[in-house]
C-alpha positions as CSV (number, residue, x, y, z in Angstrom):
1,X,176.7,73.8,-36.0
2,X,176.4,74.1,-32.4
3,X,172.6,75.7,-32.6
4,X,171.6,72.5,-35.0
5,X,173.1,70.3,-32.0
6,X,171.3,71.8,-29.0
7,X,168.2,71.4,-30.8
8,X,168.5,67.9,-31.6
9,X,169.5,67.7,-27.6
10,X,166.2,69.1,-26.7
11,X,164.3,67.6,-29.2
12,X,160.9,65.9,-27.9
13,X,158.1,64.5,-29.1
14,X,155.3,67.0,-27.3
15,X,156.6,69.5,-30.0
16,X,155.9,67.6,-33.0
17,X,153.6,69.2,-35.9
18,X,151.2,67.8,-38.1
19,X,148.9,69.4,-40.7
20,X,145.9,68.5,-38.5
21,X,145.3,69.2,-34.9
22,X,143.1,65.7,-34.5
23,X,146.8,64.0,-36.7
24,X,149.0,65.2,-33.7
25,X,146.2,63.9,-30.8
26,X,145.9,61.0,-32.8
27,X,150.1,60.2,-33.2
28,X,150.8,61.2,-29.3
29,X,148.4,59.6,-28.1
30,X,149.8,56.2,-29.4
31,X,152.8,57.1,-27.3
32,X,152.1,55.8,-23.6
33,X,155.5,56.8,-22.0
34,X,156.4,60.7,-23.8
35,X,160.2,60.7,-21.3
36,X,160.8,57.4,-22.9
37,X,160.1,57.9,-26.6
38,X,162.1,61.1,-26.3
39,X,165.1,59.1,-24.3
40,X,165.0,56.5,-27.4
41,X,164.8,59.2,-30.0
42,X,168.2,60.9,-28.4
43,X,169.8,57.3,-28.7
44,X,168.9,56.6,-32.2
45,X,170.0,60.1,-32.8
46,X,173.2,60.5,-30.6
47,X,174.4,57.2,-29.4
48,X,177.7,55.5,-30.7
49,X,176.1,53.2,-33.1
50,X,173.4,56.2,-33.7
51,X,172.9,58.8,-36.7
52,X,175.3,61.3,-35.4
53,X,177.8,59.2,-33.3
54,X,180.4,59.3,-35.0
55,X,180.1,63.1,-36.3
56,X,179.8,64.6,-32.6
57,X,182.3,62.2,-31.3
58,X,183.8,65.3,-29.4
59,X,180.7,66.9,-27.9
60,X,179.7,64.1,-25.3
61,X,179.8,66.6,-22.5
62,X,177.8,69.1,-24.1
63,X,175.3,66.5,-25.2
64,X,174.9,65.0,-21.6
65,X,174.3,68.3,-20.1
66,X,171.6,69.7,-23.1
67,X,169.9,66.5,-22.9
68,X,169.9,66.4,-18.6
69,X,168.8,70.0,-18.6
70,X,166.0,69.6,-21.3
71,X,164.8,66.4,-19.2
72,X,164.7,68.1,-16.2
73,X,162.8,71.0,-17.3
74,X,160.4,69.0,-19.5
75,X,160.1,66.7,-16.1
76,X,159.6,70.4,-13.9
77,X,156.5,71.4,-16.4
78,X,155.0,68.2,-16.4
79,X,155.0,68.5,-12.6
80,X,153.9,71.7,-13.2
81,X,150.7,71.1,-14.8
82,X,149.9,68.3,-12.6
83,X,150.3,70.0,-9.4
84,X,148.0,73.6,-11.2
């Protein structure tokens, strides 16, 4: 399913939930690089030896691009908010 796949792609850490607001604080804040733990996340997810490696064998192209273009514009807001 291509809609599963892209949001897997764009998948990020900043958009996690928990029950309690003061959980989510608590769990992000334990996380000192977010660009990183997302980058690692897509590996153990997408990579050769990841979870789906093997399965989306033949979408490397479209993987490269969701996961460049979600990175750049998570990378843009960040800026975003730093600059406001």
């Amino acid at each position: 399913d291509l809609g599963a796949f892209a949001k897997l792609a764009n998948l990020t850490v900043l958009e996690c939930s928990a029950s309690r607001p003061e959980d989510k604080a608590a769990i992000l804040g334990m996380i000192p690089d977010y660009h990183e733990f997302d980058a690692q996340l897509q590996a153990l997810i997408f990579d050769k030896r990841g979870l789906l490696g093997r399965e989306l064998l033949g979408f490397d192209i479209l993987y490269s691009a969701g996961r460049t273009a979600g990175r750049l514009q998570r990378i843009a807001s960040d800026l975003q908010q730093h600059v406001v």
